[in-house]
Structures are given as structure tokens and as C-alpha cells.
TITIKE-103069 format. One record per residue (C-alpha): residue number from 0; residue in one letter; x, z, y. Coordinates in Angstrom, 2 decimals. Layout:
REM TITIKE-103069
[NUM,A,[X,Z,Y]],
...
END
This chain:
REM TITIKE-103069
[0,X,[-5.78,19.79,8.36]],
[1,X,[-8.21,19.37,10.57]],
[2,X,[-9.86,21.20,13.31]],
[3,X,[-13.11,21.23,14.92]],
[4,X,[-13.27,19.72,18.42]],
[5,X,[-11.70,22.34,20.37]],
[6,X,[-10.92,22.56,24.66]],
[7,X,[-7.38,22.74,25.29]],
[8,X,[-5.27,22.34,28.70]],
[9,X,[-3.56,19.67,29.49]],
[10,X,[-0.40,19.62,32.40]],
[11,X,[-0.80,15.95,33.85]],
[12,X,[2.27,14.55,34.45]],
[13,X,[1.42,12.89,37.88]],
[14,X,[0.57,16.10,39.98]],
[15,X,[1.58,18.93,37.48]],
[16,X,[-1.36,20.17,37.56]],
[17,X,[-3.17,22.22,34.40]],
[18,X,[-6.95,21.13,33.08]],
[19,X,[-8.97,21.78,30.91]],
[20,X,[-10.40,18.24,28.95]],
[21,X,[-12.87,17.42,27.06]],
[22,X,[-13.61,18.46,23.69]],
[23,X,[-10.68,16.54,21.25]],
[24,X,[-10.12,16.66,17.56]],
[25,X,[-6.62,18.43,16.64]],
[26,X,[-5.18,17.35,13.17]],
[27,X,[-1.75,18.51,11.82]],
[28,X,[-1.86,20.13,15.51]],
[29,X,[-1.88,16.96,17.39]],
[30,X,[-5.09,15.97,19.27]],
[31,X,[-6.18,12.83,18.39]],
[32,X,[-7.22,11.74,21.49]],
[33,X,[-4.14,12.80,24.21]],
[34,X,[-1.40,13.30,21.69]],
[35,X,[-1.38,16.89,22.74]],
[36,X,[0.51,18.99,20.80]],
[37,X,[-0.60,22.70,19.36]],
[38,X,[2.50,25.25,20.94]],
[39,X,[3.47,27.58,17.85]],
[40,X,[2.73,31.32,17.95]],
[41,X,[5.82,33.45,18.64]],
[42,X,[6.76,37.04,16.84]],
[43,X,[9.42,38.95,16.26]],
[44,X,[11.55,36.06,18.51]],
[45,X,[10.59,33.51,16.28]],
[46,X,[8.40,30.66,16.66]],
[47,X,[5.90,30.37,13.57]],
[48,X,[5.44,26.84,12.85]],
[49,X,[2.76,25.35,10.71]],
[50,X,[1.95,21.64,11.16]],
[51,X,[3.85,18.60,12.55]],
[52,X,[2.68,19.09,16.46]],
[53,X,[3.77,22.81,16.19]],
[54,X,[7.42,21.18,14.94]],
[55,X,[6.89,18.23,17.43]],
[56,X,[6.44,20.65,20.06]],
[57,X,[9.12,22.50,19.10]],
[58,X,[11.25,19.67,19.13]],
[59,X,[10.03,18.82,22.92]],
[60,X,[11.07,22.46,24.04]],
[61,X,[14.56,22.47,22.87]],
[62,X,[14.83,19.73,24.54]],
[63,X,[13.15,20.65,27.94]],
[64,X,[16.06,23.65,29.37]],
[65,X,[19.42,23.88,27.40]],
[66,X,[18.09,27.68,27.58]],
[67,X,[15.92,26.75,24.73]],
[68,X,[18.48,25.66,22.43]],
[69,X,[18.75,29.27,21.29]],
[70,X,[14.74,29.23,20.38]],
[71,X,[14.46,30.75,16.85]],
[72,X,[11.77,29.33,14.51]],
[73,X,[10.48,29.60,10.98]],
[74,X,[8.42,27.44,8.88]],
[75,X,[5.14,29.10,7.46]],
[76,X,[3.98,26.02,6.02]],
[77,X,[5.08,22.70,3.80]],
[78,X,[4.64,19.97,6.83]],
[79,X,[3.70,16.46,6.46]],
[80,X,[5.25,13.82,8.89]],
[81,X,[3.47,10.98,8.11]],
[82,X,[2.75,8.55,11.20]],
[83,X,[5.15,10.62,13.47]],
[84,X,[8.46,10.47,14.57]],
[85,X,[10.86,12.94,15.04]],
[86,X,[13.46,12.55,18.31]],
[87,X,[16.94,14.00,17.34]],
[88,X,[17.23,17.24,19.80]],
[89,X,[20.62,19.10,20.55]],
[90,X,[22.99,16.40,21.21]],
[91,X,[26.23,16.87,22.65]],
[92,X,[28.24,15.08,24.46]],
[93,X,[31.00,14.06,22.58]],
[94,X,[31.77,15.16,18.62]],
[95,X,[33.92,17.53,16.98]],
[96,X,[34.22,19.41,20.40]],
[97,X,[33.18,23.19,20.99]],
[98,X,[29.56,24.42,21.78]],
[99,X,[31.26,25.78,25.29]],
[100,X,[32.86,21.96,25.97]],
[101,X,[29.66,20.93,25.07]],
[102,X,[28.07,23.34,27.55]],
[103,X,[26.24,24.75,24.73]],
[104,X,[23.86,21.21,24.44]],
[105,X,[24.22,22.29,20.49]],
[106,X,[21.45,24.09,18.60]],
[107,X,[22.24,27.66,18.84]],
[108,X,[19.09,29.49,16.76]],
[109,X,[18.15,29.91,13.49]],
[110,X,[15.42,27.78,11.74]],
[111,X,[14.27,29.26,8.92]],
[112,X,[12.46,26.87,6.70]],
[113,X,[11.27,30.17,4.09]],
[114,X,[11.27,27.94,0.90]],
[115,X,[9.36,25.04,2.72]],
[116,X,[9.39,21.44,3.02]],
[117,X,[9.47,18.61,6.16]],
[118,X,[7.95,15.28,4.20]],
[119,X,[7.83,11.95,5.29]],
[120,X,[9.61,12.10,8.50]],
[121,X,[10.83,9.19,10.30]],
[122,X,[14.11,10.46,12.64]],
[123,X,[15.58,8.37,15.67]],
[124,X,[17.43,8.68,18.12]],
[125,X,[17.11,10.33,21.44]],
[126,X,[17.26,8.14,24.96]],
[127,X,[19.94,10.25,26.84]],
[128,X,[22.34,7.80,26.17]],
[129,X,[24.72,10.73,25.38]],
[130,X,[25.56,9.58,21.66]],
[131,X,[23.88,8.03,18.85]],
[132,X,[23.19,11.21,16.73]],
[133,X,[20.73,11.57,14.23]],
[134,X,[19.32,14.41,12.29]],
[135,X,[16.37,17.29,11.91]],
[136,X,[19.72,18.65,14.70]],
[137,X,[21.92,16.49,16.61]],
[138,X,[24.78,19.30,16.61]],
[139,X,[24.27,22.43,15.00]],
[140,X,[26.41,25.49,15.87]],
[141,X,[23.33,28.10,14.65]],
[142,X,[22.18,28.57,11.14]],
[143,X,[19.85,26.31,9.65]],
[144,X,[18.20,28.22,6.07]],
[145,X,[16.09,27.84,2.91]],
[146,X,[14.93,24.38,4.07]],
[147,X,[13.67,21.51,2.05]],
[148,X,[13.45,17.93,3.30]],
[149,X,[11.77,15.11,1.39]],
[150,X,[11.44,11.22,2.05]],
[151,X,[13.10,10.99,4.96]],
[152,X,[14.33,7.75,6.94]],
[153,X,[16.82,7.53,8.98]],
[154,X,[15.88,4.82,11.71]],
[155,X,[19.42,3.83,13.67]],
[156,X,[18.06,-0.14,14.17]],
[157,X,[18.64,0.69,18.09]],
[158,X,[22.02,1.46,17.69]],
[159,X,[25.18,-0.06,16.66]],
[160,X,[26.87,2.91,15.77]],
[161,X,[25.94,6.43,14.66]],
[162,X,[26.52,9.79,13.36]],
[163,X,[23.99,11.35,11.05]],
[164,X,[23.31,13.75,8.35]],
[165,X,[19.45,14.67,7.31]],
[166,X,[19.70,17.93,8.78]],
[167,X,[22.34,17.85,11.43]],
[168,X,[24.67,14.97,12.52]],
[169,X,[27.53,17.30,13.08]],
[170,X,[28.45,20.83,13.03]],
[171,X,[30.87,22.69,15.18]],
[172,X,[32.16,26.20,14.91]],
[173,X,[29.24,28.52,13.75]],
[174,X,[27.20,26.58,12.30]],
[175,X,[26.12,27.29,9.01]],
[176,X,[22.86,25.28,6.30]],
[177,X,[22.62,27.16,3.90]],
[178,X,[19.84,26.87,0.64]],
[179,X,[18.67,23.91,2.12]],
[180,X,[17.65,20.71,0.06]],
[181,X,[17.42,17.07,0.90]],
END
């Protein structure tokens, strides 16, 4: 999909402050030029994602405050991965543990996939050197539903050892995929 050369801001890293840039081209909600990603609308407590920098971003805000874990989202759209990689969020510290020993680093929400599909995603690690999980979820102790993912990969070559499951790499108590296909 893509979208005429729109004005978005940007929050520069080096000062923290908020711009607006030039005109940039977003496709699949990514601008082409900064990398930017397009923030999903919310409603109902639910973030509506549509494109792979809506789920990118969404990906980057679990991760930002452990507050966030408990973010709810549902998919509105099939979303194609190609060319991007996804960064395992919600990884505890240590496996088969609790969500409260884990001070709650698990993914608490619900993600709602509503009969869609994530294609063609490439999943890694993340760099917090807490543990080599891999998955759409490093630990899940929320509800992952009616999700469908298609040629994934699995990328552990920076690892020597690792847990991982297409959707989540573990699941502790309440945790719950259901209608889900890989």
C-alpha cells in the first residue's frame, strides 16, 4: 500500500525534540525515507493494526514501559512482512517462572488477529541479553486469538541456544492461543 507523500513528526533521538520533516513516502506504514513508523489508531482499548509499521510499532511500544505489556490490539488487515524484521518483545527473565517473578516482563493483553494473517516475517531475537527467546511473544501469559501466521523464519544464527515457538516461546499461567494457525 502506498501513500502519497505525507508530513509526519519525527522525535530525534539526540535532543528529544518533535519536528515536522519533509514530505516522505509511507508504504505498509513505514516511511521510506526515515524508517518512521505509522502509530495504530486506538478504540474500544484496542489498538487497530493494519500494515507492518502499525505491528512494528506496536512491537516498539511493548517494549518501551513494562506498562505496555498489557496494550490490547487487533488485526484489521492480512499483513505482509516482507523486508522487515520482527524483534521478539515480552521476554522474561528466566522460563517456566510466574508473570509476578517475572515482574510481569510477559505479554499480558490480548491480540486479536480476527481471522487474519502475518506473512513473510523474519523473527530474531531481542538485545537485552535477558534470554534467547523467540516468537510473534517472547512469554505469553495473555490470550493470543484467531491468528494466522504464514512463511515464517525463525532466525537464532546469533545464538547458541534458544527457546521458540512461532507465536510465543513460552507460556506461563494464563496464557491462552487459541484458533490460531501456523
Amino acid at each position: 500500500e502506498n501513500v502519497p507523500a505525507v508530513l509526519h513528526a519525527v522525535k530525534y533521538s539526540c535532543c528529544g525534540a518533535v519536528k515536522e520533516t519533509a514530505r516522505h513516502t509511507m508504504e505498509n506504514g513505514i516511511c521510506t525515507t526515515c524508517r518512521h513508523k505509522e502509530q495504530p489508531q486506538a478504540e474500544n482499548g484496542m489498538y487497530l493494526i493494519s500494515n507492518a509499521g502499525q505491528l512494528l510499532w506496536f512491537n516498539e511500544h511493548l517494549e518501551a514501559d513494562p506498562e505496555n505489556l498489557s496494550s490490547n490490539a487487533k488485526l484489521t488487515a492480512d499483513i505482509d512482512m516482507t523486508g522487515e524484521v520482527w524483534i521478539t518483545p515480552a521476554v522474561t527473565k528466566s522460563y517456566f517462572t510466574s508473570a509476578e517473578y517475572d515482574q510481569g516482563r510477559g505479554y499480558q493483553g490480548t491480540f486479536d488477529g480476527n481471522g487474519h494473517v502475518i506473512s513473510n516475517t523474519t523473527i530474531k531475537k531481542n538485545d537485552t541479553g535477558v534470554n534467547d527467546a523467540l516468537g510473534l511473544f517472547g512469554t505469553l501469559s495473555g490470550t493470543v486469538t484467531h491468528l494466522g501466521m504464514e512463511n515464517v523464519t525463525i532466525d537464532y544464527s546469533n545464538t547458541s541456544n534458544a527457546y521458540m515457538g512461532t507465536i510465543a516461546s513460552q507460556i506461563i499461567a494464563g496464557g491462552k492461543v487459541s484458533n490460531c494457525f501456523v
